[in-house]
C-alpha positions as CSV (number, residue, x, y, z in Angstrom):
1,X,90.4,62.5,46.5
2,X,86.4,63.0,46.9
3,X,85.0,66.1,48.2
4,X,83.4,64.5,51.1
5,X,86.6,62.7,52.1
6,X,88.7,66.5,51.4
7,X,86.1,68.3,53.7
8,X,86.5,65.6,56.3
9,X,90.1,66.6,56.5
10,X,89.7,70.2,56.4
11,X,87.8,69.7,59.7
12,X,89.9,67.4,61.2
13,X,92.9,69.9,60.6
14,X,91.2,72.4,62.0
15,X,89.7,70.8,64.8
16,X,93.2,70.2,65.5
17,X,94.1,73.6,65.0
18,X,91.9,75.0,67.0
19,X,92.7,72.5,69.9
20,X,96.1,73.3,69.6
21,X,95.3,77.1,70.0
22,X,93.4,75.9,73.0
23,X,96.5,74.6,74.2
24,X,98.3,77.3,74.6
25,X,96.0,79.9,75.2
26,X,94.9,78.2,78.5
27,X,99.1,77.2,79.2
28,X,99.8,81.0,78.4
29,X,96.7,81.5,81.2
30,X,97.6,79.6,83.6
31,X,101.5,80.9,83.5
32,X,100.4,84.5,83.9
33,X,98.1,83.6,86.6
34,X,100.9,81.2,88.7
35,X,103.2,84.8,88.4
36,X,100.6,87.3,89.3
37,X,99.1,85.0,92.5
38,X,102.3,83.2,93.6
39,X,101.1,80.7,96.2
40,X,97.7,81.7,95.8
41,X,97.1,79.6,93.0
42,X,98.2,76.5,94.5
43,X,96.1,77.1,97.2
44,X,93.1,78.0,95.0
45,X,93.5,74.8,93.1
46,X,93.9,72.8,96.3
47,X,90.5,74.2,97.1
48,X,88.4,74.0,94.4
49,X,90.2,70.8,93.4
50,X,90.4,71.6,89.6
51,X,92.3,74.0,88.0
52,X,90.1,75.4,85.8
53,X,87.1,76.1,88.1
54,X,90.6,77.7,90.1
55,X,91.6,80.1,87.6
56,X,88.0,81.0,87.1
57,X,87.9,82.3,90.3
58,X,91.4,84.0,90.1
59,X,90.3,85.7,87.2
60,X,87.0,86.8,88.9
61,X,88.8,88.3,91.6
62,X,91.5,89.8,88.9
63,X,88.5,91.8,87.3
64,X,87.2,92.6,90.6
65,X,91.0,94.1,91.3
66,X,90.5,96.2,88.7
67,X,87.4,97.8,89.5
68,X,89.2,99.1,92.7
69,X,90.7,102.6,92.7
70,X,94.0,102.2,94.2
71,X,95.8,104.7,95.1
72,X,99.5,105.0,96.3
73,X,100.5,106.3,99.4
74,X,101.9,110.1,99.9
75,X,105.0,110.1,102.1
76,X,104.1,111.6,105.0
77,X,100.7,108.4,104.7
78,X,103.9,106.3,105.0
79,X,105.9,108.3,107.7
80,X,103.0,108.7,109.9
81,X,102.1,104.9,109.7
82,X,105.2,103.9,110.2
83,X,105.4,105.8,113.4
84,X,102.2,104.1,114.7
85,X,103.7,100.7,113.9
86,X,106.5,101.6,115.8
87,X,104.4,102.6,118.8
88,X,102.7,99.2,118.5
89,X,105.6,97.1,118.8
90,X,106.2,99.4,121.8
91,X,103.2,98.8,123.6
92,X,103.6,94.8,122.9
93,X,106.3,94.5,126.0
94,X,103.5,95.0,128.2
95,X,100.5,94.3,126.3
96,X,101.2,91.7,123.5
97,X,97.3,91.5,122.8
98,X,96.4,94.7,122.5
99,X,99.3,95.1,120.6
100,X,98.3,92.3,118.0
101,X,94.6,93.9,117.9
102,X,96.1,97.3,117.1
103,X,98.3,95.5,114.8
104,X,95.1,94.0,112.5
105,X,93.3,97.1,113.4
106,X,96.3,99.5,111.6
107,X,97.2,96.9,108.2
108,X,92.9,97.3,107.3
109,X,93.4,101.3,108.1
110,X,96.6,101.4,105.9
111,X,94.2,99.0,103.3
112,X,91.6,101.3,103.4
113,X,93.9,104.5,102.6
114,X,95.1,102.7,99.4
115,X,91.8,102.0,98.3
116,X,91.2,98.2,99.0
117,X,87.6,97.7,100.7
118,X,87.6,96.2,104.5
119,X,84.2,94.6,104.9
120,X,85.2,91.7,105.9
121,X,88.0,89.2,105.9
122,X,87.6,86.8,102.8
123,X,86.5,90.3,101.0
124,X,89.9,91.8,101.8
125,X,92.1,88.4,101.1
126,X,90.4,88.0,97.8
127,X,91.4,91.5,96.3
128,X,95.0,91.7,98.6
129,X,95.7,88.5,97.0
130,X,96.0,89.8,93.2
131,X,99.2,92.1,94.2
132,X,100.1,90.5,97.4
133,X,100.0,87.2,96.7
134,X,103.2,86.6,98.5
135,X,102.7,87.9,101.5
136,X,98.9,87.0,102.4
137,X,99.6,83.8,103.7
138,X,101.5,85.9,106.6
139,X,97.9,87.8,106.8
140,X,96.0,84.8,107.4
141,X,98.4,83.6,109.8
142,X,98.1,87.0,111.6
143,X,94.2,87.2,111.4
144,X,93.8,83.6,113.0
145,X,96.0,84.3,116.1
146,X,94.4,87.0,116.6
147,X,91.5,85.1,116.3
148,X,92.8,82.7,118.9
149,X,93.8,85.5,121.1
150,X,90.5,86.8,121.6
151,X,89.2,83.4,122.7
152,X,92.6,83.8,125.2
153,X,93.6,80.9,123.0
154,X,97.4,81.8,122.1
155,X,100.4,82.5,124.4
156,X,103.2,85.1,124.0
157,X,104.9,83.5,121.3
158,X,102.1,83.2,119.1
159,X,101.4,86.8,119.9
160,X,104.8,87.6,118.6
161,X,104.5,85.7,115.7
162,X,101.2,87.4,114.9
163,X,103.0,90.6,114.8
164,X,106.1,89.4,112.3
165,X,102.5,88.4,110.3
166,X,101.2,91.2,109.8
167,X,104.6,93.5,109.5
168,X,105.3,91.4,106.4
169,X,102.1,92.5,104.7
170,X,102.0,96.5,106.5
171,X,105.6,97.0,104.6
172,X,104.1,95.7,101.6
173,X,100.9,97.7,101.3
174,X,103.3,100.7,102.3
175,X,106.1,100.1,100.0
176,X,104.0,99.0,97.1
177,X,102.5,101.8,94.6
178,X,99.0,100.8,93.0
179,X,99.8,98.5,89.9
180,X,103.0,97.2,91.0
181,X,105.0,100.7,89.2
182,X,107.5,101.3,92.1
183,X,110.9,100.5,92.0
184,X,111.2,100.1,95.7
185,X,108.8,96.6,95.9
186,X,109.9,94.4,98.3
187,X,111.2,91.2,98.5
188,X,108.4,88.8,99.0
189,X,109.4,87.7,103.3
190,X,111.6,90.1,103.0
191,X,110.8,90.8,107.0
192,X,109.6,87.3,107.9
193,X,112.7,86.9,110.0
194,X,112.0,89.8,112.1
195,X,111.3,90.3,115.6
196,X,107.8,91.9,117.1
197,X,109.4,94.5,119.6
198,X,113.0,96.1,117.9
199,X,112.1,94.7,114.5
């Protein structure tokens, strides 16, 4: 065998190699990333429209994640939160929007105690969505009837809905130490099913 044809081969095997490291590097990626985001990386590829310019941004906003200094909740954080949600789904019997607007205004308080910035909304869906992947889609929901409600745009019902929103993700950020480390994490829609007032 000649030495040009022998060093034509070594580069073809490891051209192949190196494509099949590739491979599963970027299969290994995009597992990690589909179990850390949940449905947030279907919905990030749906938006970008290519998964790699997706996990690009998911890993932009994982390094951005890390930055953060979360902090977990003491317990008396939790009790006294919890009493002021109760309170809330009180006061929506009466007043269902004010209710809802306390309701947003309380889950970015509870986010600010555990250390997640509240600028603004995209801000605070892009770094919730690293740990609560599961759940944000109950947060958007939330966020655009109360939206709605402030244009006088949504009825009871979707009042009450807003509030089963936003309890999903309030439990969460609660319940869930900084890093995922607690062994009482909730069960992704755990509380979907629950009502605003009683729940």
């Amino acid at each position: 065998m000649s030495t040009i044809l022998m060093v034509v081969l070594a580069v073809v095997i490891v051209a192949l190699v190196a494509g099949a490291g590739y491979l599963l590097w970027s299969r290994a990626r995009t597992r990690r990333l589909r179990q850390r985001f949940g449905p947030e990386y279907d919905r990030a590829v749906e938006q970008h429209g290519d998964r790699s310019a997706a996990e690009r941004e998911l890993m932009t906003r994982q390094r951005r994640h890390d930055e953060l200094d979360l902090r977990e909740l003491e317990p008396r954080q939790r009790e006294r939160y919890r009493e002021q949600w109760e309170h809330v789904q009180e006061q929506f019997v009466d007043t269902p929007k004010d209710a809802v607007e306390q309701a947003d205004r309380l889950v970015m308080v509870v986010m600010g105690d555990r250390g997640y910035p509240t600028r603004d909304f995209e801000d605070r869906v892009e770094h919730l969505s690293v740990e609560h992947g599961r759940t944000l889609d109950h947060y958007r929901r939330g966020h655009d009837i109360s939206a709605r409600a402030s244009r006088d745009e949504a009825g009871t019902e979707d009042l009450r809905q807003a509030m089963v929103h936003y309890r999903a993700l309030f439990d969460e950020l609660l319940l869930v130490p900084a890093g995922g480390r607690s062994g009482d994490t909730p069960v992704p829609g755990h509380h979907t099913g629950r009502k605003a007032h009683g729940s």
